[in-house]
C-alpha positions in Angstrom: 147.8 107.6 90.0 146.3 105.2 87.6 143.9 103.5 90.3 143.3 106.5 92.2 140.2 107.2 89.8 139.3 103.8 89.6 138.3 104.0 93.0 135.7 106.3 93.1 134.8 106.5 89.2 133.5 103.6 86.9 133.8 104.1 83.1 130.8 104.6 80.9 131.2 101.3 79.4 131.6 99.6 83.1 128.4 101.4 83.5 126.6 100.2 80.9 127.5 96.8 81.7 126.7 96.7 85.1 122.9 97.0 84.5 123.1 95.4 81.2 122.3 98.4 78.6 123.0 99.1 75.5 125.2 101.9 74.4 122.5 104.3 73.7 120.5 103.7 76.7 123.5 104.2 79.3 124.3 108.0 77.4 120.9 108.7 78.1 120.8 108.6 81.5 124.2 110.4 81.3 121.9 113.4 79.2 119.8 113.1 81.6 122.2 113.9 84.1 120.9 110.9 87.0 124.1 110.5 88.7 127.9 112.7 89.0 129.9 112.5 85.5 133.7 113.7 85.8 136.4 113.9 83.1 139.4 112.0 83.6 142.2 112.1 80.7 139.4 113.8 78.5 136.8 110.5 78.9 133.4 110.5 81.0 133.5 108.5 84.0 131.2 108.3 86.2 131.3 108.6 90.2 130.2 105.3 91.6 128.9 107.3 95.0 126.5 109.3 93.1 125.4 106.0 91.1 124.9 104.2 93.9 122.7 107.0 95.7 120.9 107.2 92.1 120.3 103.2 92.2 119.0 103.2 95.7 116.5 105.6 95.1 114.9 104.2 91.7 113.4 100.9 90.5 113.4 101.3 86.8 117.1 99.7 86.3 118.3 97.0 88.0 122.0 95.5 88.1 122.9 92.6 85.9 124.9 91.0 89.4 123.9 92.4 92.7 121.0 93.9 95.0 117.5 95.2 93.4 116.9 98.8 93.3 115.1 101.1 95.4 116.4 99.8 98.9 116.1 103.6 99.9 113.4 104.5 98.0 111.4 101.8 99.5 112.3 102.9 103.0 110.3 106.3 102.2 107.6 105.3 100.0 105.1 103.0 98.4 104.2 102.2 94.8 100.4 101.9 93.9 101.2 98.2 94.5 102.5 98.1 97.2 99.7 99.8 98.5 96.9 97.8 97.1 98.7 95.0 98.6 99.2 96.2 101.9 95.5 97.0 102.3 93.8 93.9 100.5 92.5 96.3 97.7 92.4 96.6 94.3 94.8 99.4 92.3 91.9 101.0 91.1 91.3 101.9 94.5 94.1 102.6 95.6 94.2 106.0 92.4 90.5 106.3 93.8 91.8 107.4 97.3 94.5 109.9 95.4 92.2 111.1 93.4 89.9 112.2 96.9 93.4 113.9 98.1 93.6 111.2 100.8 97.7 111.5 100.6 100.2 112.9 98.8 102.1 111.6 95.5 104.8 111.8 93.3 106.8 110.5 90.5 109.7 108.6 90.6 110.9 107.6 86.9 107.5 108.5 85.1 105.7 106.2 88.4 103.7 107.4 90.8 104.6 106.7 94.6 103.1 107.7 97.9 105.4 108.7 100.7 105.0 106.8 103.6 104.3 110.0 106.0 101.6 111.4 104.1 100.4 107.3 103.6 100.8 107.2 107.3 98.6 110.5 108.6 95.7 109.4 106.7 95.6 105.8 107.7 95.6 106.6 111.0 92.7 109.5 110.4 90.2 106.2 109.3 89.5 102.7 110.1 88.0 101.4 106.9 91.2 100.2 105.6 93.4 97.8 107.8 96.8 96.5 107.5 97.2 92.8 108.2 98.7 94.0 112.1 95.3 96.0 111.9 92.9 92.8 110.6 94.8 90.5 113.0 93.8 92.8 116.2 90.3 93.7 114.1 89.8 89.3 115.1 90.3 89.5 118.3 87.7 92.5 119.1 85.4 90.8 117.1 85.4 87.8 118.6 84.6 90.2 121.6 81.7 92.0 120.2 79.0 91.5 118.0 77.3 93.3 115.1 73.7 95.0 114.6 72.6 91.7 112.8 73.9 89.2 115.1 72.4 90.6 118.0 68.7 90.7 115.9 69.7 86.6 114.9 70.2 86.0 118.3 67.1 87.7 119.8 65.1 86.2 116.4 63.7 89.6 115.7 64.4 92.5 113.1 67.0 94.5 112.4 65.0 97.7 112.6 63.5 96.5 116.0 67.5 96.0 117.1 67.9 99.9 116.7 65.3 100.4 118.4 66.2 98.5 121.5 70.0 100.0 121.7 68.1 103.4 121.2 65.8 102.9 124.5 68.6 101.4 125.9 72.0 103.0 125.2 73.1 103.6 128.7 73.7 99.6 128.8 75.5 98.8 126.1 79.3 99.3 125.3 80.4 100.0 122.1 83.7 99.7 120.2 84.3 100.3 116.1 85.7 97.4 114.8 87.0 98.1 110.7 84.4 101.6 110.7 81.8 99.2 112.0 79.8 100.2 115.4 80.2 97.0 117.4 78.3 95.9 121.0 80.5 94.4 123.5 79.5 90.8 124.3 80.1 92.1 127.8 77.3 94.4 127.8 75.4 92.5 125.4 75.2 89.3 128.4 74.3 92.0 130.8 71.5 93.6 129.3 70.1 90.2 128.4 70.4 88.8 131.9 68.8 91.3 132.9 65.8 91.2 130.9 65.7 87.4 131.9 65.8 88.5 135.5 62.8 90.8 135.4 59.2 89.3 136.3 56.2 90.4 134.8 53.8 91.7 137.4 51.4 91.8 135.6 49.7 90.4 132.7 51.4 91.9 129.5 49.3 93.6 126.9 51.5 93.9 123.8 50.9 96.9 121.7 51.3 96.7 117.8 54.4 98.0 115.8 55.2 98.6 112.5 57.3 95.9 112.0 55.9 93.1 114.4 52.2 92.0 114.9 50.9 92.6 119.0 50.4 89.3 120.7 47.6 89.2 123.5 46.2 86.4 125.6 43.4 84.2 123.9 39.4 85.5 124.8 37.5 83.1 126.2 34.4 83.0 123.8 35.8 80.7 120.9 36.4 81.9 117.6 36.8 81.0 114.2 38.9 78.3 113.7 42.7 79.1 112.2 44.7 77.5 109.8 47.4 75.8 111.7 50.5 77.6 112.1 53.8 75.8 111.2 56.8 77.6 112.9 60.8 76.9 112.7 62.7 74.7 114.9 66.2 76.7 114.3 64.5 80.0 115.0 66.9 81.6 118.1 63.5 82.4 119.8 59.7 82.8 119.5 56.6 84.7 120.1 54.0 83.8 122.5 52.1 81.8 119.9 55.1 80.1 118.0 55.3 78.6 121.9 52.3 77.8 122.5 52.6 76.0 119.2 56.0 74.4 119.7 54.7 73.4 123.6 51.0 71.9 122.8 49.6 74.5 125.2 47.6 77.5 125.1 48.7 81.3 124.5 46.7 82.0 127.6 48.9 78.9 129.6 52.0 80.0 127.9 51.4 83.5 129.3 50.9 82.2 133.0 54.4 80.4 132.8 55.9 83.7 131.9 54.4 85.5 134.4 55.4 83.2 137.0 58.8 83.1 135.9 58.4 78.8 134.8 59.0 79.8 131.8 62.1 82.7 131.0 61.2 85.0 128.7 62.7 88.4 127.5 60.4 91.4 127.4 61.4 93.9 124.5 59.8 96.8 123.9 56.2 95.5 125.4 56.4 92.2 122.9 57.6 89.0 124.7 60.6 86.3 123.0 61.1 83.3 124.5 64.1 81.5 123.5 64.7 78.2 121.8 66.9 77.1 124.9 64.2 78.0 126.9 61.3 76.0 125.0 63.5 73.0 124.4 64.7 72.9 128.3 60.9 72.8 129.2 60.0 70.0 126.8 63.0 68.1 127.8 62.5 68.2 131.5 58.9 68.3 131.9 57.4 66.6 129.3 60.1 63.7 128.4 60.4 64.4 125.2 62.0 67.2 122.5 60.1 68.3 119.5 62.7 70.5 118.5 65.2 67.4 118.1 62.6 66.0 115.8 62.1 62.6 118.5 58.5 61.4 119.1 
């Protein structure tokens, strides 16, 4: 009968020695009633069952010898570190989002945790914040698309003008949101551009003038005042009409001609004309034997 108890009960001083406390630490979590106390022989013992489930469940005390606590508490929920870590952020942030009722809390010995189902519906109700799994598959889709501002490096013109394009244009481009971002597919991107490359310009182009860029048109006959010289970029993606005529030692009027004529590719957006540095340095290369853009003489 002796060890019967022993089995399933632990004295208070076995207690307090298992996580290392002192004698008035381990009665107050008896006060506070954490765990199953029984009376055997008229002394407090306490059921190891109950202390277990208790130590499993709470990350305040932790065992002198043996496994940390919280294994089930971790199963169901996340500390405010856990969290920031998870998502890259800061803690701040983390009481930020509670504090907009993005998920549920509570406390677990005077510490606030989140449970992972009410973590879990609001994460997947937004795509700002990513998990690493998230950010890894976040790569690859960027590396498939590209953003508002690549897309106006690449075509050398504004971002503003860039809007305006996928606005005049939205039936050919595909979009996917990449970390709350609106992304263009590369796809779609390549084919719209082709495109424009494709088209000839029947007729001679008369750009008109926008807020943001200045309209190009051909050169009048009758000479004018003399300009300053213009000095353009080499590392600019593409050019205007002029910056061409510039770059190729011809005239706007010439330049024009090879675009018309298709010598000389050339996208046309919205009534201005960009032709791109391939295109200029292919021409000097091939037909002139030389390559101002590589800096040779």
């Amino acid at each position: 009968m002796a060890d019967g108890p022993s089995k399933t009960t632990m004295s208070v001083r076995e207690m307090r020695e298992i996580l290392g406390l002192g004698k008035t630490d381990s009665y107050w979590l008896l006060k506070k009633e954490f765990f199953d106390v029984v009376l055997v022989n008229g002394k407090m013992r306490v059921v190891i069952e109950s202390f277990e489930q208790w130590y499993a469940n709470q990350v305040k005390y932790s065992k002198v010898k043996g496994p940390p606590p919280g294994e089930q508490l971790k199963q169901k929920s996340y500390s405010i570190t856990d969290l920031a870590a998870l998502l890259r952020v800061s803690d701040t942030t983390i009481y930020d989002l509670i504090k907009k009722g993005c998920f549920e809390t509570e406390l677990v010995d005077y510490r606030t945790r989140v449970p992972k189902q009410s973590f879990d519906q609001w994460y997947a109700s937004q795509s700002r914040y990513r998990t690493p799994e998230d950010r890894a598959k976040d790569r690859k889709l960027e590396n498939a698309t590209i953003s508002m501002p690549e897309m106006a490096r690449l075509l050398g013109i504004t971002r503003e003008r860039v809007y305006g394009i996928i606005y005049n244009h939205r039936d050919a481009f595909e979009f996917v949101i990449v970390a709350d971002r609106k992304r263009i597919t590369k796809k779609s991107f390549q084919a719209w551009l082709h495109s424009r490359e494709e088209k000839k310009l029947s007729q001679p182009v008369k750009p008109q003038p926008t807020e943001t860029v200045k309209a190009e048109s051909p050169p009048k006959e009758t000479p004018s005042v003399k300009e300053k010289p213009v000095e353009v970029r080499l590392d600019k993606p593409s050019y205007s009409v002029k910056e061409a005529a510039i770059l190729l030692e011809l005239s706007q009027k010439v330049v024009y001609r090879m675009v018309q004529s298709g010598d000389l590719k050339a996208l046309a957006l919205d009534r201005q004309i960009r032709i791109r540095r391939e295109e200029i340095f292919h021409w000097l290369y091939d037909r002139k034997g030389q390559s101002k853009l590589r800096g040779e003489n």
